[in-house]
N, C-alpha and C positions, 0 to 999 in steps of 0.2 A: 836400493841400487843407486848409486850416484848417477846423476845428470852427465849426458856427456855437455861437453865444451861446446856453445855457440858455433856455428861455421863463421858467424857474424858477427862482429861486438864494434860497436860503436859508444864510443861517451862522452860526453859533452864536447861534441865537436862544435868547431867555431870555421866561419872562413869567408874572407873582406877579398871582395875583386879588386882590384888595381888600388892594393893599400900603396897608402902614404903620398896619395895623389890628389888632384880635384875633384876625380872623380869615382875615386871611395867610395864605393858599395859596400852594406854588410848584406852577406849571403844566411849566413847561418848564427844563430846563435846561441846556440847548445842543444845541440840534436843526438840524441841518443836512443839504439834502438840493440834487439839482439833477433839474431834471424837464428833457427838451428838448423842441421843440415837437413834436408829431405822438405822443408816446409815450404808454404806458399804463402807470401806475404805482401801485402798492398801496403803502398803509401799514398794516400790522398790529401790534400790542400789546394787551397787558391793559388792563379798564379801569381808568380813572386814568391812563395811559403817558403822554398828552400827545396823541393822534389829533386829536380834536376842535379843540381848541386850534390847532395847529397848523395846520388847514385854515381857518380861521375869522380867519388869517391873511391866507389869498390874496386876498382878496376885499375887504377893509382893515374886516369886524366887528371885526375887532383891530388898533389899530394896535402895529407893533414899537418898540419902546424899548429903548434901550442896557443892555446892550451884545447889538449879532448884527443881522442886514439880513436885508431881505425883497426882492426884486427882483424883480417880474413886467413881461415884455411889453418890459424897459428900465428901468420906472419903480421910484424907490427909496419904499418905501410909508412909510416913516419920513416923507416929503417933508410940511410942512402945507398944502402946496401944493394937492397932489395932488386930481383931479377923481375924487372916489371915484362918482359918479355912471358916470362912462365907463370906471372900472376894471370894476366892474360889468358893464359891457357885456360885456367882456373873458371876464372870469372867472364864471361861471355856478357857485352853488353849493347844492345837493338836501343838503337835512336829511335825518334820521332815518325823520320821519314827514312827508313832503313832501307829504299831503293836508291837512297841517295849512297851509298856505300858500295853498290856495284862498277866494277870497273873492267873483268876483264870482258872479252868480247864474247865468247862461250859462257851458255850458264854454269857447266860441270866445270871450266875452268875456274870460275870465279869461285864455285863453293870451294873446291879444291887448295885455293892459295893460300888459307891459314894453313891447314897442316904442312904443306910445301916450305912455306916460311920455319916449319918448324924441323924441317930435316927429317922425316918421314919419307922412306924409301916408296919409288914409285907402288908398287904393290900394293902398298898399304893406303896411298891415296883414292884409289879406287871404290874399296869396298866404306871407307870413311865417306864420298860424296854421295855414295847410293844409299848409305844409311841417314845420313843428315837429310835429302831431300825425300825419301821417303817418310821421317818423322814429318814432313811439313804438308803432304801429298802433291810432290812434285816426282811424278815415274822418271825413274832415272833413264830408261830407254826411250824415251819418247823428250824429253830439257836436257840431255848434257850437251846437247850438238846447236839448240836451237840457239843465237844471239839475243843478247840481254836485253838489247833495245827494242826487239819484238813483242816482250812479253809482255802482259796485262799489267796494271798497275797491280792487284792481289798477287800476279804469279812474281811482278817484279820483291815485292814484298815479302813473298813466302821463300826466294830465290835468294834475298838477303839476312834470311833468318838461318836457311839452312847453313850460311858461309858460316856463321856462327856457332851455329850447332858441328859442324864439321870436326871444332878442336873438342867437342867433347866436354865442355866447360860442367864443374862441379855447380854451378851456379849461374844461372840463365836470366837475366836485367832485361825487362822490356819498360823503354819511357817513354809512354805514349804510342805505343806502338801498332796499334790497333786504328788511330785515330784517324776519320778520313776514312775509312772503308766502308761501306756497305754494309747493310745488317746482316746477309744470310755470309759473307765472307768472314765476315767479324767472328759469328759465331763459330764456322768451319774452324779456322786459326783457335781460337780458344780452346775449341774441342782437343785439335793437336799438341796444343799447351799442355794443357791438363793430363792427358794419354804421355808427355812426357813426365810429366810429374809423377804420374801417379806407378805407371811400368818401369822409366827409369830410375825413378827415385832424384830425379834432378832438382834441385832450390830451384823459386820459382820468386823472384821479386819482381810484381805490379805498380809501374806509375800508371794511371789512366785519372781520368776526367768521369768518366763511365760507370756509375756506381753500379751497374746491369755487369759490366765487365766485373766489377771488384767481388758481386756474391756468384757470380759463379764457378770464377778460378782460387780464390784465395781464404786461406780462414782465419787469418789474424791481419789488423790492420793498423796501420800508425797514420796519425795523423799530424800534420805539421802546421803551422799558422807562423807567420813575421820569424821564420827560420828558430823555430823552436818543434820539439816535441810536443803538443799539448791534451792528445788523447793516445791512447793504445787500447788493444781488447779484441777478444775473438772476432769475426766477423760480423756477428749477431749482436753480439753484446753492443757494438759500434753503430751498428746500423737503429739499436732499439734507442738508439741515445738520439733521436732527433730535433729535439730544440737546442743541445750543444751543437750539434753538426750546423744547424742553422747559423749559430755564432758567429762562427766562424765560414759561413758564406760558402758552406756545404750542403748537398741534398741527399735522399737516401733515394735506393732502387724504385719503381713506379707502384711495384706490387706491396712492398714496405711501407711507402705513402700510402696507401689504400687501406692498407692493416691498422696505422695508425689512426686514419681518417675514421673507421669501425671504431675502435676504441674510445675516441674523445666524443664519440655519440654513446657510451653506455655499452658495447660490445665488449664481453670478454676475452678476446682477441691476444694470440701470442704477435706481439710487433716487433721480433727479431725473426718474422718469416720473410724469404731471399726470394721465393719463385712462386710461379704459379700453381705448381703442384704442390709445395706446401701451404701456397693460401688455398686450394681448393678444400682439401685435407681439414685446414681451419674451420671455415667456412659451415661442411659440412659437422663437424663437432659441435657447432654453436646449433646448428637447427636441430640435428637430432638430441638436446639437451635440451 
């Protein structure tokens, strides 16, 4: 059975901030990756590596320039064609600080004003804001009336993700978007990530810092160093690679350090284990052996 077509294809992209100036950045240079539709994929590096950049791609804030192609959904985003409005639709992309992107004064308004923008008759806005905040668990009879500037930093957070989810994007970009929160909110959001991913079938692309974030939502990972590609590989596979990680001024999960720690004392220890309950699992096969 043939492969279907990437949702994603990137290749050897390139791309200089304020070329042809003093103050000349290279951002990227030659980053290539391929995401397929339905997957959950992490990018990790230092900062400066190129992450940012790179995701700021999909979405056409950047457009690609020669030499290296962006290709999302089919469409060549180099195209000047291109209906970057409906890519948009497409591709859904969560900043850093994604409560920085609320703006109207009602929560249900604000989730609401992508599809609105999109010519979606009243009707249809409705059941579109109650299903976006309830992906994120925000009841929608209890947040469409409250003001944005009430809400917690998590609700504000979760209130800026729903906007997003609102249009329904084939493809959901978090950069950094977890960072700053709380462990037990971190995880809740996570959890609702994943529960998108895995019921909707939504793309799921990870920037985070949080190698704890990276083994639990995603299973393939790319790695970038001085805006290049210089690892890719399942989750495990990446994670079991840590004196490369090291190189490049990466760490792995706490319970993966641990695994590893077993091993270099003489432990026969699987070191692409992600959690706790596969180290226990571990753990337990070494002693009764």
């Amino acid at each position: 059975m043939e492969k279907a077509e990437p949702i994603i294809r990137i290749n050897d992209l390139h791309h200089t901030y304020l070329r042809n100036t003093p103050l000349e950045a290279v951002a990227l240079r030659g980053v290539s990756m391929e995401i397929d539709s339905g997957d959950a994929v992490g990018i990790i590096g230092r900062t400066g590596s190129g992450k940012s950049t790179v995701v700021q791609h999909l979405n056409g804030l950047i457009r690609p320039r020669e030499p290296g192609k962006v290709i999302v959904d089919g469409q060549d985003l180099s195209d000047p064609s291109l209906d970057l409005r409906k890519l948009r639709q497409k591709v859904g992309l969560v900043f850093q600080y994604p409560e920085d992107q609320l703006f109207e004064r009602l929560v249900g308004d604000d989730i609401a004003f992508g599809p609105r923008q999109m010519g979606l008759p009243l009707e249809e806005l409705r059941p579109r804001a109650k299903w976006a905040m309830e992906m994120v668990g925000l009841g929608f009879e209890e947040f469409k009336d409250r003001y944005t500037f009430s809400l917690s930093g998590g609700e504000m957070r979760k209130a800026a993700i729903a906007g997003v989810l609102a249009l329904r994007p084939k493809v959901l970009i978090l950069d950094e978007s977890t960072s700053g929160m709380d462990p037990r909110s971190r995880k809740e959001l996570l959890g609702r990530i994943r529960n998108l991913h895995e019921r909707e079938g939504m793309t799921i692309v990870l920037v985070s810092p949080n190698m704890e974030d990276m083994a639990e939502l995603v299973n393939r990972i790319y790695v970038l160093a001085d805006g290049k590609t210089v690892m890719t590989g399942s989750t495990r596979e990446i994670f079991a690679r840590r004196e490369e990680l090291r190189r490049y001024g990466l760490g792995v999960p706490q319970v993966t350090e641990v695994m590893h720690e077993l091993r270099s004392r003489g432990q026969p220890v699987d070191v692409g284990t992600l959690n706790v309950e596969e180290a226990e699992q571990e753990i337990w096969r070494i002693l009764n052996s």
